[in-house]
Backbone as JSON, one array per atom type, in Angstrom:
{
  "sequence": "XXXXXXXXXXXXXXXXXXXXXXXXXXXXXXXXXXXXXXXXXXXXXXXXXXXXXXXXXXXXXXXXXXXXXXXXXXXX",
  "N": [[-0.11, 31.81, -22.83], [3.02, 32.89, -21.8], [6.65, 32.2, -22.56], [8.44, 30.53, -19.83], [6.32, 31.43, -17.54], [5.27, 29.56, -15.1], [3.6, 26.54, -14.25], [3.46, 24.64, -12.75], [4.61, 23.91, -9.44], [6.43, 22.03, -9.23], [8.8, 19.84, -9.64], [9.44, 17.66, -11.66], [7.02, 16.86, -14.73], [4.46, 15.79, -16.19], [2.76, 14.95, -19.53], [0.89, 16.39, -19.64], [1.83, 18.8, -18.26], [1.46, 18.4, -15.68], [2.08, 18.88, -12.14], [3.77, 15.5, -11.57], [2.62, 12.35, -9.42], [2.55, 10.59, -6.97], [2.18, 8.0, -7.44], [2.85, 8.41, -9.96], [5.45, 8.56, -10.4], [6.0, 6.07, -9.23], [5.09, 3.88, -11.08], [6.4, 4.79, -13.43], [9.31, 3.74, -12.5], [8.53, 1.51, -12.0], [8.11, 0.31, -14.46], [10.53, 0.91, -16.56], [12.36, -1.1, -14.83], [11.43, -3.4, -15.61], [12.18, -3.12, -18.03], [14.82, -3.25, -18.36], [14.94, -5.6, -17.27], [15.96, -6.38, -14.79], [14.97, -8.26, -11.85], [14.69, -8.11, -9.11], [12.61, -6.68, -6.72], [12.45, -3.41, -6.89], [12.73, 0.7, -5.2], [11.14, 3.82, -5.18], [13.2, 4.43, -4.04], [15.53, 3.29, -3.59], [17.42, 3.91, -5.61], [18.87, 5.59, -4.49], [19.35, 4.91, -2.3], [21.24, 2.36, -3.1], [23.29, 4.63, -4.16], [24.3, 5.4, -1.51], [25.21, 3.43, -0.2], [27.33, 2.74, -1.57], [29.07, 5.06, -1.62], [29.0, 5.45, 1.13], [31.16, 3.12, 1.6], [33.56, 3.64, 0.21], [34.1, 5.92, 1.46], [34.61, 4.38, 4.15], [32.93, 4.27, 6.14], [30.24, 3.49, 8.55], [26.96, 2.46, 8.44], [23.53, 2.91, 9.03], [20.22, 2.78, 8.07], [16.78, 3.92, 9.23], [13.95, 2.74, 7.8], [11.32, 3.77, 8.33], [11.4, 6.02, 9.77], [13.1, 7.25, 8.16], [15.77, 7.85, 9.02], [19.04, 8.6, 9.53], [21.87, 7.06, 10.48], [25.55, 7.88, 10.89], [28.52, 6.14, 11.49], [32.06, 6.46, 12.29]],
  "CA": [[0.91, 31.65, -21.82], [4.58, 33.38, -22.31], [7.78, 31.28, -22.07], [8.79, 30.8, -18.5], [5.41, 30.8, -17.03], [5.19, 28.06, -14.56], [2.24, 26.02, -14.26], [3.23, 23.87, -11.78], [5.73, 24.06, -9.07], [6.85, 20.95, -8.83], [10.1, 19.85, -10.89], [9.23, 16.66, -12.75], [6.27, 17.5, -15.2], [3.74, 14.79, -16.7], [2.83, 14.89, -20.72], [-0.06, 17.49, -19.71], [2.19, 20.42, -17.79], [0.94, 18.68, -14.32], [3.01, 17.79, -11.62], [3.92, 13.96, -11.65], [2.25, 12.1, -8.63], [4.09, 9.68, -6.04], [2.26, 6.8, -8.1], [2.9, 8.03, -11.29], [7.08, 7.98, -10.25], [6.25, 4.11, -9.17], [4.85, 3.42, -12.57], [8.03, 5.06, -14.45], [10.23, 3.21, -11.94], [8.65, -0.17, -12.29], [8.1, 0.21, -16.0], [11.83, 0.58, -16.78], [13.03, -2.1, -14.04], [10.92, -4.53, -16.23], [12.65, -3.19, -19.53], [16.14, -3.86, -17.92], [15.37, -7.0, -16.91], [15.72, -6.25, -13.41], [14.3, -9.51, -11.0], [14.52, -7.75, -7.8], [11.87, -5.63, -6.21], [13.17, -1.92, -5.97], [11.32, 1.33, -5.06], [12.01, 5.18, -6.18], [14.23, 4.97, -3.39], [16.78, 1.73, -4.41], [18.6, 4.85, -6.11], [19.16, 7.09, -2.88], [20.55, 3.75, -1.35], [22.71, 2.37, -3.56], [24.27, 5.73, -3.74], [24.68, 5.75, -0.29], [26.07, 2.49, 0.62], [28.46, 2.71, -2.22], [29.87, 6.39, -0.83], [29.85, 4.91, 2.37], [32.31, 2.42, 1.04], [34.03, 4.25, -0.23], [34.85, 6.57, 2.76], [35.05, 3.56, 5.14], [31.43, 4.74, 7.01], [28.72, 2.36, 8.62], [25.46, 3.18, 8.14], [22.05, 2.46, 9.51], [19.01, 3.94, 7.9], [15.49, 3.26, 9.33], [13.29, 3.27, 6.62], [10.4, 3.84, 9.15], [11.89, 7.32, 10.12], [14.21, 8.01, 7.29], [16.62, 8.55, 9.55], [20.33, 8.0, 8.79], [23.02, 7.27, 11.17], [26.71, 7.33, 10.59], [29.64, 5.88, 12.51], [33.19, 7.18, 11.81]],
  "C": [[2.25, 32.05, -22.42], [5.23, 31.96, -21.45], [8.09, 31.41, -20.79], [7.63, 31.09, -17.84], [5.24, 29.47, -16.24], [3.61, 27.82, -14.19], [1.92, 25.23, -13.0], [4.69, 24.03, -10.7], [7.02, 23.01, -8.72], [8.14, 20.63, -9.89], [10.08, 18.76, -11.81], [7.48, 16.98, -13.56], [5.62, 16.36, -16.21], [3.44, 15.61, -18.47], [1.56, 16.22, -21.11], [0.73, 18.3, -19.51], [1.99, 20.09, -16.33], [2.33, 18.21, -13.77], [3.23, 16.4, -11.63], [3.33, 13.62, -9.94], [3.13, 11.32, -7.71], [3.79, 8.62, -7.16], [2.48, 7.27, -9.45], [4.5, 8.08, -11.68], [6.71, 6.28, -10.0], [5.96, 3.7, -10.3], [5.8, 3.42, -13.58], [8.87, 3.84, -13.71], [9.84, 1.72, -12.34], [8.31, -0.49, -13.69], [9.48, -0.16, -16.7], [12.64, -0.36, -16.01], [12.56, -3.11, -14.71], [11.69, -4.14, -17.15], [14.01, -3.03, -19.37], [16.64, -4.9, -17.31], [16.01, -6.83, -15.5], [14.91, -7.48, -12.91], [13.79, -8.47, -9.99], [13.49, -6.62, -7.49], [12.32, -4.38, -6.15], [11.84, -0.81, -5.79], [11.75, 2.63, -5.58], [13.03, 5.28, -5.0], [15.4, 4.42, -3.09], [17.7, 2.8, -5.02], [19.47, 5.56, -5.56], [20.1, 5.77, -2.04], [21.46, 3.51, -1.46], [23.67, 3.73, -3.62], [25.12, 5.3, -2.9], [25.64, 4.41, 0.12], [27.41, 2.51, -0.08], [29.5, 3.76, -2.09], [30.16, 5.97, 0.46], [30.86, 4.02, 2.29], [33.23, 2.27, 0.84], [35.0, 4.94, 0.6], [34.84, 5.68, 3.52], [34.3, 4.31, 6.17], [31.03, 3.71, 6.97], [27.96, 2.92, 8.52], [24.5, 2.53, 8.51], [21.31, 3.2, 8.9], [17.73, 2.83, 8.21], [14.6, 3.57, 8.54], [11.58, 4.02, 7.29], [9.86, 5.52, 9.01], [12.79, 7.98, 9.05], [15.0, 8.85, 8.13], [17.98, 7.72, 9.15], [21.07, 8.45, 10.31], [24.35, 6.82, 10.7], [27.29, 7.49, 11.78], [30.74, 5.94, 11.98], [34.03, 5.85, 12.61]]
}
């Protein structure tokens, strides 16, 4: 295989070359929430939130998101 060869197309890349799975992001995620002493439940997507509520905040935005639909509404 030459350099730059892709194997997989995906952008996070497991210890083989494969793509990473959904459960094998929940495993990273709740691996390191235990080794920060973290209590609270989060999920890979506790990152995408906080973001968000804290930019909305920020700019003085409400926000609704249904987690159902992953839909996002803002109010100005």
């Amino acid at each position: 295989m030459r350099s730059g060869d892709v194997l997989d197309d995906r952008f996070f890349l497991n210890y083989k070359d494969e793509g990473i799975t959904d459960r094998g992001v929940k495993k990273i995620v709740e691996k390191y929430r235990v080794v920060a002493g973290i209590t609270k439940q989060v999920s890979c997507y506790s990152p995408r939130h906080t973001a968000l509520s804290r930019l909305s905040r920020r700019l003085g935005l409400e926000f609704h998101i249904d987690i159902t639909a992953t839909a996002l509404q803002v109010t100005v």
